[in-house]
C-alpha positions, 0 to 999 in steps of 0.5 A: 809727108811729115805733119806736126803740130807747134805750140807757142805764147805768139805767131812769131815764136811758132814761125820760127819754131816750125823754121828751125824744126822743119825748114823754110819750105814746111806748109802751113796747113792750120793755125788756130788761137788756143782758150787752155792756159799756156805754160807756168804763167797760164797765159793763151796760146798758138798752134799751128800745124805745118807739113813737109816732105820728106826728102826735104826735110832730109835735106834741110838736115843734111845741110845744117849737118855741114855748118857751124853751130854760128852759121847755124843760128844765123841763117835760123834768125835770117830770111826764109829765102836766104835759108833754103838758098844756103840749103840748095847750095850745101846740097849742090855742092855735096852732089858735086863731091860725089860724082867727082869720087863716082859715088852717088848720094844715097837717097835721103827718104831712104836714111831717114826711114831707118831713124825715127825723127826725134820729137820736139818740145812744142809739138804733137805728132798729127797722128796722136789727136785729129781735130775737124779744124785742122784741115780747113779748105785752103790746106787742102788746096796747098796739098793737092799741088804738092801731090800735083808736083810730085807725080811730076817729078816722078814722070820726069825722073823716070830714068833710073841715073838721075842721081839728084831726084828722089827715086821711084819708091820713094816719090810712090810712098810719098804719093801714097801718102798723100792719098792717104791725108786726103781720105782722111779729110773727106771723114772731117765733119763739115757741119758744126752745128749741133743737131737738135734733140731727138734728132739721132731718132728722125724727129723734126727739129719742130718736135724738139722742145716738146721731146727735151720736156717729155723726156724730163717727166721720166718718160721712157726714152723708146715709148717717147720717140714713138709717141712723136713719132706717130705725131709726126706722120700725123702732122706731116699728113696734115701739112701744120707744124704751128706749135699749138697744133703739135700742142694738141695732136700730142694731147691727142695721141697720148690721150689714145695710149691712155687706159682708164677703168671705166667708171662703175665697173668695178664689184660689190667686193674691192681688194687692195693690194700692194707692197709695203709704204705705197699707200694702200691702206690710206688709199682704202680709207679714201676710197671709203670716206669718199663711197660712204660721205659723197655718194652716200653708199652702203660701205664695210670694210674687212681687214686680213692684216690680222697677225701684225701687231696694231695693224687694224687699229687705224682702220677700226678709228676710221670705220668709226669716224665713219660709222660704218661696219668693221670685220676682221677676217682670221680665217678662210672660213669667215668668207662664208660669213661675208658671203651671206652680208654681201647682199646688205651692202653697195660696197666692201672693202678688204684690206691685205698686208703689205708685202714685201715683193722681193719675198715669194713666202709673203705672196704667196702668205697673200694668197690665201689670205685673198676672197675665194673664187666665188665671191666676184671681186675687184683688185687694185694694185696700188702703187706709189708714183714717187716709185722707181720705174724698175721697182714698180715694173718688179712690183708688178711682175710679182703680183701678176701672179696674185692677178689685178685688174687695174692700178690706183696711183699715190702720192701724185702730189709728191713727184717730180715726174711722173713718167712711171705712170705711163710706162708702166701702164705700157708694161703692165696693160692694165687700166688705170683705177684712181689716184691718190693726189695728197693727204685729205681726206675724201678730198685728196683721192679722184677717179683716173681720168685721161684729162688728169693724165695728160695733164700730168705731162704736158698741160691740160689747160692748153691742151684741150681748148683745141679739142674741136679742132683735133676731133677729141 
């Protein structure tokens, strides 16, 4: 079976072309109204898609082959009917010429396999584009009755001297064929709804919106999915899929991922570390404004950022604002000299240069500059949310081997989404210190708690008027 696809400005035009090209017996299988612009002038257009089977095909050429290029026109601009009726009796009266001479017709299908069909202008092979439309179920119907009359014919012309049947390999290919189109219609999608999102991971449709706005905070795409997912076999144990119930349990379960330092955990001695631009100084002297203004501590700051040019200037201005004390460390030995003072204060803050974390000279330049190992301290790892999460989850590989024990976020204020800091918490394990949520001074730096946390991501306010009811 040949199957073609024709295109043109009107119903009519197509007709006509598939008349001319495959003759008055093709099936029309699909015909659809096309959006694209048609042609020079752009205007729309028709595709149909008809078939034919070959030896009927073959015939129908075979027949035109004998009329006049008059006769030929004619009958193209006549009837369907009055066509294939001059068709058959071409062919009839070739077949009579042949048993006069006792030389028997050769078989059309056979002569055609030898020479490919020329293309037309207006159509496409169905073999070069398959679209989902192109079989609706009436096509589909046709064809299994044109399979039908073919395993008839093939019954009837089992005898080998029925000169005016198709023979035997033939109406097997053919047959074949068919098969073939068939299987191909059972791959057509059936459904055109699109699924929702989160769908291709075996989220319910209920859990969609929430997925679409998680995934916009940045979060990252596997962490998300089983994230809902527990939230989902949760909800489905629970038998209450209302969207402020999903609200909460997702509060809830994000909640349970989070890890934060507890407060008042933290030593006497507290190192700020980081690269280069995240805010570590700045976060320092928040750190110490707030110590020193709020809770009225007992606070001195140290620097060992020492060898860049004005790199403690801003830290002297600020202790004096303060009127706290101030130190620069220039040598391991001044350790020994922090060691006897510790006892004078609540809490001692050391500044460090920035690095650049793609350098293993500066870390290490880092290291020895750090308190000795008798000295009990604190390290923070501060970290900018406006970071990439490759740069950040870099970051935090390459001072591992600096060793930290939690993460103060800034620059809250300045980001869009704030997924990073859930992933890299994933990543990394460690707990969550403070954050850094603008430029004022105390005002601008809080303890990390899980509220500001989830906040962040879905909307605390909401969220935790259901804390009865979820057992938060």
């Amino acid at each position: 079976m040949i199957i073609k696809k024709f295109e043109a400005r009107s119903m009519k035009e197509a007709l006509e072309m598939i008349k001319s090209e495959l003759g008055p017996e093709a099936i029309i299988i699909a015909a659809r109204d096309n959006i694209k612009n048609y042609g020079l002038v752009g205007d729309e257009s028709v595709e149909i898609t008809a078939a034919i089977q070959e030896d009927r095909l073959q015939k129908k050429k075979l027949a035109e082959s004998r009329m006049t290029a008059e006769l030929r026109d004619r009958i193209h601009k006549g009837s369907a009917k009055n066509h294939k009726e001059l068709i058959e009796k071409v062919i009839q009266n070739r077949q009579k010429e042949d048993q006069k001479n006792n030389s028997p017709s050769k078989p059309l299908v056979a002569t055609a396999a030898k020479t490919p069909a020329r293309r037309s202008q207006r159509y496409i092979d169905m073999l070069d584009e398959v679209e989902p439309e192109a079989a609706p179920n009436g096509a589909s119907e046709r064809l299994k009755i044109e399979a039908q009359k073919a395993w008839k014919t093939l019954k009837q012309s089992a005898t080998p001297n029925n000169a005016s049947s198709l023979t035997l390999h033939s109406l097997k290919d053919e047959i074949h064929d068919l098969k073939q189109f068939f299987t191909s219609l059972r791959n057509v999608p059936q459904n055109i709804i699109p699924a929702h999102p989160g769908h291709d991971f075996g989220l319910r449709y209920e859990l969609s919106s929430f997925y679409e706005k998680l995934l916009a905070t940045g979060i990252e795409k596997n962490l998300l999915v089983t994230l809902l997912k527990q939230v989902q076999d949760d909800l489905l144990s629970t038998n209450t899929l209302t969207t402020p119930f999903i609200h909460g349990m997702i509060a809830k379960t994000l909640a349970q991922k989070i890890i934060i330092k507890p407060p008042g955990s933290d030593f006497k001695l507290e190192v700020f570390i980081g690269a280069g631009g995240h805010g570590k100084t700045s976060s320092l002297i928040k750190r110490a404004s707030a110590l020193s203004l709020s809770e009225q501590k007992r606070v001195a700051i140290l620097s060992t950022d020492t060898k860049k040019l004005g790199a403690d200037e801003q830290l002297k201005i600020y202790s004096q604002i303060l009127n706290i004390p101030f130190m620069p460390i220039h040598s391991s030995s001044d350790w020994a000299f922090v060691a006897n003072e510790i006892r004078h204060f609540d809490h001692i803050l050391i500044d460090t240069p920035g690095v650049r974390f793609r350098s293993p000279d500066e870390i290490q330049e880092l290291k020895k500059r750090l308190p000795s190992s008798s000295l009990n301290c604190t390290t923070h790892l501060v970290l900018s949310a406006t970071a990439k999460d490759q740069d950040a989850i870099e970051i935090g590989k390459r001072f591992t081997s600096v060793g930290f024990d939690d993460i103060i976020f800034t620059a809250l204020d300045e980001s869009l989404q704030h997924g990073v800091l859930l992933n890299f918490q994933n990543f990394i394990g460690k707990p969550f210190h403070s954050f850094g949520i603008g430029p004022k001074i105390p005002e601008d730096f809080e303890p990390a708690t899980i509220e500001r946390v989830v906040d962040l991501f879905i909307g605390a306010p909401m969220i935790f008027d259901h804390n009865a009811e979820l057992g938060i």
